[in-house]
N, C-alpha and C positions, 0 to 999 in steps of 0.2 A: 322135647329135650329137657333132661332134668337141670335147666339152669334159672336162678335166680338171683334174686338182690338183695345183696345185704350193706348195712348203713354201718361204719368204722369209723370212730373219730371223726364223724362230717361228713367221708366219702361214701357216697356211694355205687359199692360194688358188684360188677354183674360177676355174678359164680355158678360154675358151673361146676358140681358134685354128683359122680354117679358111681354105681359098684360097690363091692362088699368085701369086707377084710381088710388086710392092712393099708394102713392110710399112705398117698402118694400125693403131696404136692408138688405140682410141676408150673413154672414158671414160662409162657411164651416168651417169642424172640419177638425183633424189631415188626413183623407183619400181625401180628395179634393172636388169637386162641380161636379156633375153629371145631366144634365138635365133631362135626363133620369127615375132619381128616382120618385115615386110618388107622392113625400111631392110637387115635384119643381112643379110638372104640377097642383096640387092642387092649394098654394100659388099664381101663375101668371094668372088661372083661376079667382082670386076674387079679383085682382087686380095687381098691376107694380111690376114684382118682378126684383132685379136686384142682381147679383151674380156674384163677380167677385172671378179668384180663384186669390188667395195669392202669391204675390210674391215668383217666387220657386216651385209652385204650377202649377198640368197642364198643360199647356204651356205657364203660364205667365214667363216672363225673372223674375233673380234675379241681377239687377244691382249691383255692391259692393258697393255702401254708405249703403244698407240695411241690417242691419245684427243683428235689434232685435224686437220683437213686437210695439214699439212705434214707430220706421221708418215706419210702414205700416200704423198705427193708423191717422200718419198726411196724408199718402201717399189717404185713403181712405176717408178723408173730404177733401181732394183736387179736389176726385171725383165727392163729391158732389156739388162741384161747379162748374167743368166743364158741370153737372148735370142739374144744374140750380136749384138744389134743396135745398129749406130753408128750412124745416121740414120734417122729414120722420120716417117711426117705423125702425126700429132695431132688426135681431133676429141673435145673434151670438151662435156657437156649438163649445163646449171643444176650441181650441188655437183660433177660430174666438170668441167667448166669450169673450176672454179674448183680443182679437183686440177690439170690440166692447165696452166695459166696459174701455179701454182705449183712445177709442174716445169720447166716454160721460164724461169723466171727463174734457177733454178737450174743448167740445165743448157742456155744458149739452143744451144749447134753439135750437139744433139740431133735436132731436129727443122726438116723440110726445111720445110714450111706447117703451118699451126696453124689451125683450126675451131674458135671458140668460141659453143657455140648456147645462148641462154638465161643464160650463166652469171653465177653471184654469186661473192664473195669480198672486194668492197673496198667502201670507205665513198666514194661521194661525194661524199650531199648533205649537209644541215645537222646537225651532230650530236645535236641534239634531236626528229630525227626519223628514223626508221624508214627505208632504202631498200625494201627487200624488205619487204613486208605481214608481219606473222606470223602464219604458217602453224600453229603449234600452238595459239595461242588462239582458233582458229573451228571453227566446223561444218565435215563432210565435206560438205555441202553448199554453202559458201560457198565450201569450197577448190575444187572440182568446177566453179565457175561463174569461178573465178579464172584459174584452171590448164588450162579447153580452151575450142578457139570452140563448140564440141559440148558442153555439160557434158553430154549425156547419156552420154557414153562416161566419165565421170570417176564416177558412181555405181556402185558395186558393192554387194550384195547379199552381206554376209559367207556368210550362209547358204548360200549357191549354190557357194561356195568350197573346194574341199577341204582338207583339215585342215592339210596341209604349204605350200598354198600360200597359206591366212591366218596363218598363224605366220610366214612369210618376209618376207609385207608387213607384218606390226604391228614384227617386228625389224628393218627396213629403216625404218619410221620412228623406231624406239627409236633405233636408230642415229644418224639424222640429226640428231636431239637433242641426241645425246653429243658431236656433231663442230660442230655449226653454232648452237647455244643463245649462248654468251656468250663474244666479244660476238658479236651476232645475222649470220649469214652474212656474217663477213668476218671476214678477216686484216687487222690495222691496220697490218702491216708491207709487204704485198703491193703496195701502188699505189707507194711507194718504190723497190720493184725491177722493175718492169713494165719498166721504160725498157730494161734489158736484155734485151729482146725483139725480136731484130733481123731475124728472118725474117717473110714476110708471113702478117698473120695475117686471118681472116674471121670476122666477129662476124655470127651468124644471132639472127634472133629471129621467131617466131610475131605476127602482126598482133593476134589476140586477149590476146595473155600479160600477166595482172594482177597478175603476181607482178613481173617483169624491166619495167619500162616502156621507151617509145622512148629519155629522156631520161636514164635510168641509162644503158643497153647504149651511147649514143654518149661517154658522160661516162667509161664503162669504157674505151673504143675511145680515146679521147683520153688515155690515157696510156701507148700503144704507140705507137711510128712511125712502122710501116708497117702500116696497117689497110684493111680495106672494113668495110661495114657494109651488109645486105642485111634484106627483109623477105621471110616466106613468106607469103599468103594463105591464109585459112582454117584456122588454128592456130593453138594456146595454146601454153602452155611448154616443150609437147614434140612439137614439130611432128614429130620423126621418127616420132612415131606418128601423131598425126592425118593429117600429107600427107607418107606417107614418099618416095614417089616426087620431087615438089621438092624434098623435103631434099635428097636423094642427088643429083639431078641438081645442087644448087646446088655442094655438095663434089666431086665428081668435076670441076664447070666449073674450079673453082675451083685444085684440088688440080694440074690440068693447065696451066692457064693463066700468061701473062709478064706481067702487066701493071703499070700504075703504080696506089701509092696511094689510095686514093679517102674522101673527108669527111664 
């Protein structure tokens, strides 16, 4: 597999870069980066895809200066210039979405279109209540029925698991904890800088996902300027696993296409 390590400011990062042509940064969600999956092989097929997993993540290190979504956000336009890269697309999934959407505010003549599938980071609704369900105070079982339109693909069987690859997913959640506990997945400064997000952006979401509802992801979408906003059939919060072939066709339609804004 064409992945490697590379060292950033202290971290270091397992990356995983494969394919040729126009460059695609994409950002995993809360379970990590899998080459293996079929979206990845799809993606790096039709062009650069490059995948690093998340500090905490995998087997990248979790240096201690890092300890919340915007340490990684500069940490990952860092990359892009050891990259050598001036322009590239963007598709971040649920906490990489919300890495991602915090690099474009940052950095909007970055990035040529933006994919944000699933993702969290900002507070819409009423502050005495909860956007995002929380994920650490349930069962793997409630999560599992939350987070895919299949929960049967969402139980695992620690036991069946090889030793490196249940220590990767308990620290990928220990992780998520560190970066996304308080306050509860979002940045309270991030929907104030959204607006500087002037390239067009495509907010995907799974039809089953009980985590991202319809009326967050449009309420997230309504504070950029130039958005769509699409559904995949038959998918929970990470549709690029459950239906990764629509995912891919939805980003490649997308990534190619001129079109105007959509509500």
């Amino acid at each position: 597999m064409p992945t490697s390590t590379s060292v950033l400011a202290g971290a270091s990062l397992e990356l995983f870069d494969s394919g040729e042509g126009a460059p695609l940064l994409f950002l995993h969600g809360c379970d990590g980066f899998d080459p293996n999956h079929r979206f990845a092989a799809t993606l790096a097929g039709h062009g650069r895809l490059i995948a690093p997993s998340h500090p905490g993540f995998g087997r990248s290190a979790l240096p201690d200066w890092i300890t919340e979504v915007d340490d990684i956000a500069y940490l990952y336009l860092e990359l892009l210039d050891r990259l050598r890269l001036v322009s590239v697309d963007l598709v971040g999934c649920s906490v990489g979405g919300w890495i991602a959407a915090e690099m474009a505010t940052k950095a909007p003549r970055r990035f040529r279109r933006i994919v944000l599938s699933a993702p969290v980071g900002v507070k819409t609704g009423p502050t005495d209540r909860l956007d995002i369900p929380d994920i650490f105070a349930m069962s793997d079982e409630a999560l599992a029925t939350l987070m895919f339109h299949d929960p049967a693909k969402g139980r695992l069987d620690p036991a069946a698991l090889a030793d490196e690859e249940l220590a990767i997913r308990l620290r990928n959640r220990e992780t998520l904890a560190l970066l996304a506990w308080e306050p509860y997945m979002h940045n309270p400064k991030l929907r104030h800088r959204l607006h500087r997000v002037d390239c067009p952006v495509l907010f995907l979401r799974g039809e089953s996902d009980g985590l991202v509802s319809d009326n967050y992801l449009r309420r997230y979408a309504g504070l950029l300027p130039d958005v769509r906003c699409a559904t995949i059939a038959g998918a929970g919060h990470a549709p690029e696993v459950e239906q990764p072939d629509p995912f891919v066709a939805r980003i490649e339609a997308f990534l190619a296409a001129n079109t105007e804004p959509e509500r």
